[in-house]
C-alpha positions as CSV (number, residue, x, y, z in Angstrom):
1,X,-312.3,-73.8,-0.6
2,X,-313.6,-71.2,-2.9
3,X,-311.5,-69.5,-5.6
4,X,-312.8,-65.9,-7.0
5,X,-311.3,-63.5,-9.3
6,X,-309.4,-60.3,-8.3
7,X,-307.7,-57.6,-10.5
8,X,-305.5,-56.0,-8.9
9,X,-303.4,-52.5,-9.1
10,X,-300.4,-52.5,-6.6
11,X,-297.6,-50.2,-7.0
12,X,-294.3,-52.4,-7.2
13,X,-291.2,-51.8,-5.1
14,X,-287.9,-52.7,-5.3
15,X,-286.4,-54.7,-2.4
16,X,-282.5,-54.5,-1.8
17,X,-282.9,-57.7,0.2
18,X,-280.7,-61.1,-0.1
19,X,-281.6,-64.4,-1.1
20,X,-283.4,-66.3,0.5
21,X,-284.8,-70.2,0.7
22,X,-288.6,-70.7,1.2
23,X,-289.9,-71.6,4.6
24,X,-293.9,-73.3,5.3
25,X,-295.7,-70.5,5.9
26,X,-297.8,-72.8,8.4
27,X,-297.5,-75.7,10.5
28,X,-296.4,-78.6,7.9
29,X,-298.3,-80.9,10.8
30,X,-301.5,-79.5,9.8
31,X,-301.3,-80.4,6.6
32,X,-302.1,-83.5,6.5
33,X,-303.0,-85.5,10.3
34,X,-304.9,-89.1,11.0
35,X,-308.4,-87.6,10.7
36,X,-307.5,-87.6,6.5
37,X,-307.1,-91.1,6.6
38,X,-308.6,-92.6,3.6
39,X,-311.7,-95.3,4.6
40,X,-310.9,-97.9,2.8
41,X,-307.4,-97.7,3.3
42,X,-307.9,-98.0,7.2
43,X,-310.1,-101.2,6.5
44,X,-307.2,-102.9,4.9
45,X,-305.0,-101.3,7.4
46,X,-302.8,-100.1,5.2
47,X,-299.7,-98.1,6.3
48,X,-296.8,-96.5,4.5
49,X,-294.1,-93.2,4.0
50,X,-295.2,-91.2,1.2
51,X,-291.9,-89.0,0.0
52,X,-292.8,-86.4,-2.0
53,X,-292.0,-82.9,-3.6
54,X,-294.4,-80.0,-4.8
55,X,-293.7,-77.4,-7.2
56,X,-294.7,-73.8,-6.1
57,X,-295.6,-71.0,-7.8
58,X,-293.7,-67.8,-6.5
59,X,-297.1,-66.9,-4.7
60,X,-296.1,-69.9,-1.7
61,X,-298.7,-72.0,-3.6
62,X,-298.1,-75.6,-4.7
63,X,-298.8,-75.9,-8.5
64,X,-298.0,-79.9,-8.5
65,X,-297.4,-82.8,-6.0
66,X,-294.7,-85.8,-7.3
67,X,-294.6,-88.8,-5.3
68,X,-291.0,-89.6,-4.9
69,X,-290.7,-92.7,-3.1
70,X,-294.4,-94.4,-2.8
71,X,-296.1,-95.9,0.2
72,X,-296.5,-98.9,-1.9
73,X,-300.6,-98.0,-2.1
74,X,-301.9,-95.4,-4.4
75,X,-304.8,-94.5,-2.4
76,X,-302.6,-93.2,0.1
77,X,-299.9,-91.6,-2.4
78,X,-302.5,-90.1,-4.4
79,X,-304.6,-88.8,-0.8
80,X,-301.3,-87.1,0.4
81,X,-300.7,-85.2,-2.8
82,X,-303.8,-83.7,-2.8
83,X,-304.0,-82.6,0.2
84,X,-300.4,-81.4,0.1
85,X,-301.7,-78.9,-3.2
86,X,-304.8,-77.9,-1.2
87,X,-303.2,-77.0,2.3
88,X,-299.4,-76.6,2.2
89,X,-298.1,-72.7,1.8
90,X,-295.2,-71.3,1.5
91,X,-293.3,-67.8,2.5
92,X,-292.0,-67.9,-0.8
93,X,-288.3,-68.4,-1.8
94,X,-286.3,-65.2,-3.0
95,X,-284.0,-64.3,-5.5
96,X,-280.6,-61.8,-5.0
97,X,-282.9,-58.7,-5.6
98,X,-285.9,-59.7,-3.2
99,X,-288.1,-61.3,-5.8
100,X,-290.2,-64.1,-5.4
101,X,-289.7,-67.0,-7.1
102,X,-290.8,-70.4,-7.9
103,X,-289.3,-73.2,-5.9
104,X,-289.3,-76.7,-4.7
105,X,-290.2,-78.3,-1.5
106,X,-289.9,-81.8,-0.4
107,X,-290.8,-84.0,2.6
108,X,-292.2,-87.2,3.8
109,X,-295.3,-87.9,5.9
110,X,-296.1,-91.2,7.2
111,X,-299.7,-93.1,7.2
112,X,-299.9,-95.1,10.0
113,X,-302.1,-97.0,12.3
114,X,-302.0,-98.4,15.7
115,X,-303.9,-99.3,18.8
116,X,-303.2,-96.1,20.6
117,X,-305.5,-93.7,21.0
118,X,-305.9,-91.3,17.5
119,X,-302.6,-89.0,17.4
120,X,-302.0,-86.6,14.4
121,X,-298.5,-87.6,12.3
122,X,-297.4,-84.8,11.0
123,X,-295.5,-83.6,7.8
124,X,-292.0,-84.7,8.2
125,X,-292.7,-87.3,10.9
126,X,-293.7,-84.9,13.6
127,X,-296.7,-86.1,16.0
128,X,-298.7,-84.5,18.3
129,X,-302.9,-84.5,19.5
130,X,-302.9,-80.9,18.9
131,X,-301.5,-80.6,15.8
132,X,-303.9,-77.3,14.5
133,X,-306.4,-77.9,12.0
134,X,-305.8,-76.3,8.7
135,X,-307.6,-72.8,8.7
136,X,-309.9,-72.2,5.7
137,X,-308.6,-71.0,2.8
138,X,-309.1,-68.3,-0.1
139,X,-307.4,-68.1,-3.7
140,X,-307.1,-64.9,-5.5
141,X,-306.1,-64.2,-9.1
142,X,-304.4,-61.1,-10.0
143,X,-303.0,-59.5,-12.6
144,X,-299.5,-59.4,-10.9
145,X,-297.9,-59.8,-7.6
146,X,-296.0,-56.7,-6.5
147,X,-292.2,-57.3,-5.6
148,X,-292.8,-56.9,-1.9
149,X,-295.2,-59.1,-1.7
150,X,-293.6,-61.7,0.7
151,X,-296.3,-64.6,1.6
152,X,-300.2,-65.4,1.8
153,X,-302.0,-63.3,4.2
154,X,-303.5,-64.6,7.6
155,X,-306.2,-62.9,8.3
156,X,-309.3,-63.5,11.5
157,X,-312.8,-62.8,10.2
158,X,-315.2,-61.9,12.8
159,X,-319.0,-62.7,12.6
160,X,-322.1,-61.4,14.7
161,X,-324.6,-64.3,15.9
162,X,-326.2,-63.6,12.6
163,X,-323.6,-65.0,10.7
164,X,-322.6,-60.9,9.3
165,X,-319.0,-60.6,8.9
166,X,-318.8,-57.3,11.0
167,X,-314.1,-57.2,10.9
168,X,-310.8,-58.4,9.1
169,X,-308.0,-58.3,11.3
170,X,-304.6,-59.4,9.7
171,X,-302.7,-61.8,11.6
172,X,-300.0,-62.2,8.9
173,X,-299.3,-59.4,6.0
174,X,-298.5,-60.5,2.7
175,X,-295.8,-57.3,2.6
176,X,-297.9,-55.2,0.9
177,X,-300.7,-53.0,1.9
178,X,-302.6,-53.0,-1.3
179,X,-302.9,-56.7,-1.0
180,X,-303.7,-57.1,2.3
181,X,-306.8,-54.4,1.8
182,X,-307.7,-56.8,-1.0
183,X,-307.5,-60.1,0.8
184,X,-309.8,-58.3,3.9
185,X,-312.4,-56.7,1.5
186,X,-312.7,-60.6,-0.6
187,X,-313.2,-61.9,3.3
188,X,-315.8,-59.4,4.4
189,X,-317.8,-59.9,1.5
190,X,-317.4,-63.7,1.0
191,X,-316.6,-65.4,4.1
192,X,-318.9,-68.1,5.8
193,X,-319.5,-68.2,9.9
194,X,-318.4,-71.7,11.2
195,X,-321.0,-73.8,11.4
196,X,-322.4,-74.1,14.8
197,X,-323.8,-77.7,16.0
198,X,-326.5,-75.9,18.1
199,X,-329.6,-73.4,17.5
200,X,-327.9,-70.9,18.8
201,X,-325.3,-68.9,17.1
202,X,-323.0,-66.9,18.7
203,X,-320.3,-64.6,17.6
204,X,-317.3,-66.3,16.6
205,X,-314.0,-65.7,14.5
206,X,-312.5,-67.8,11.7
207,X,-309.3,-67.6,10.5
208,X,-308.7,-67.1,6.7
209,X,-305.4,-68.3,4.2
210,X,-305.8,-66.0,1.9
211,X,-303.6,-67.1,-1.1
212,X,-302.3,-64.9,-4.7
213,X,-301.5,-66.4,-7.7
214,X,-300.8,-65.1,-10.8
215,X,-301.2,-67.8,-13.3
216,X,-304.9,-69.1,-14.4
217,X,-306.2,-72.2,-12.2
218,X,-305.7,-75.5,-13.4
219,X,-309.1,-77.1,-15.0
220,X,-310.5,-79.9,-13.1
């Protein structure tokens, strides 16, 4: 993940919309699957149900991860957390007028192991071999967000076998154009080619979370 700065200009609209309650803005079974396991927790074979609720920011991004009912091993409540900040977004909950706002989400996902061959457990109990791997991931500060801004953008990055980003398509709009032109022009300068396990490269496209927040990161 990479986080860059972006100030932006976007001309705010009113929305006449109702309220309405956030929803995961992708699959809450790629947020966190078997292949995050923690090492030294499979060793000991430790299993357990994390419960747990994030706080997000009105952008869909979690600011903070509570463990609400532990596993009964840190490792894994602390593992589930992060990833839970890093990976899960949010279309964004919305007030009477259309704004959004901040909100809280909470789940439960289950570390377990077995003899079985590797399956992914999903957020919310949910299984499943092909549970998607999280795409990769941009963060963008701006000055504001406009008040149609609805959600991160999704966005496919094309590269040449020279590893040039040569297109942005969106997937996904945020609501707004401004935004979207943003989130494309941030990919086509700074997004990296998948890495390719042969010589040869070949043309390939990556798909891009591209995320907006208004607030200043947190320090590490």
């Amino acid at each position: 993940m990479f986080l860059v700065m972006a100030l932006l200009a976007v001309q705010a609209q009113d929305s006449a919309k109702g309220p309405k309650p956030p929803t995961p803005l992708t699959n809450p079974s790629s947020w966190i699957t078997d292949d995050d396991y923690p090492p030294s927790a499979k060793r000991q074979r430790h299993e357990g149900t994390v419960e747990f609720r994030l706080k997000v920011g009105p952008g869909g991004v979690p600011i903070d991860c509570t463990v609400t009912q532990s596993s009964s091993f840190d490792e894994l409540d602390e593992r589930a957390c992060s990833l839970l900040v890093r990976r899960a977004r949010f279309w964004p909950a919305r007030d009477a007028a259309g704004n959004a706002m901040a909100f809280t989400y909470t789940n439960r996902f289950t570390w377990r192991l077995g003899s079985a061959p590797p399956h992914r457990n999903g957020v919310g109990g949910g299984v499943g071999a092909g549970a998607p791997i999280p795409p990769a991931e941009l963060q963008l500060t701006v000055a504001r967000l406009p008040s149609d801004y609805r959600q991160p953008v999704i966005a496919a990055v094309s590269f040449e076998a020279n590893q040039r980003v040569v297109d942005c398509r969106i997937l996904e709009s945020s609501g707004n154009s401004a935004i979207d032109r943003a989130a494309c022009g941030q990919l086509l300068s700074l997004a990296t080619a998948p890495s390719s396990k042969s010589g040869a490269l070949a043309a390939k496209t990556a798909e891009y979370i591209v995320s907006f927040r208004t607030e200043a990161p947190a320090k590490p």
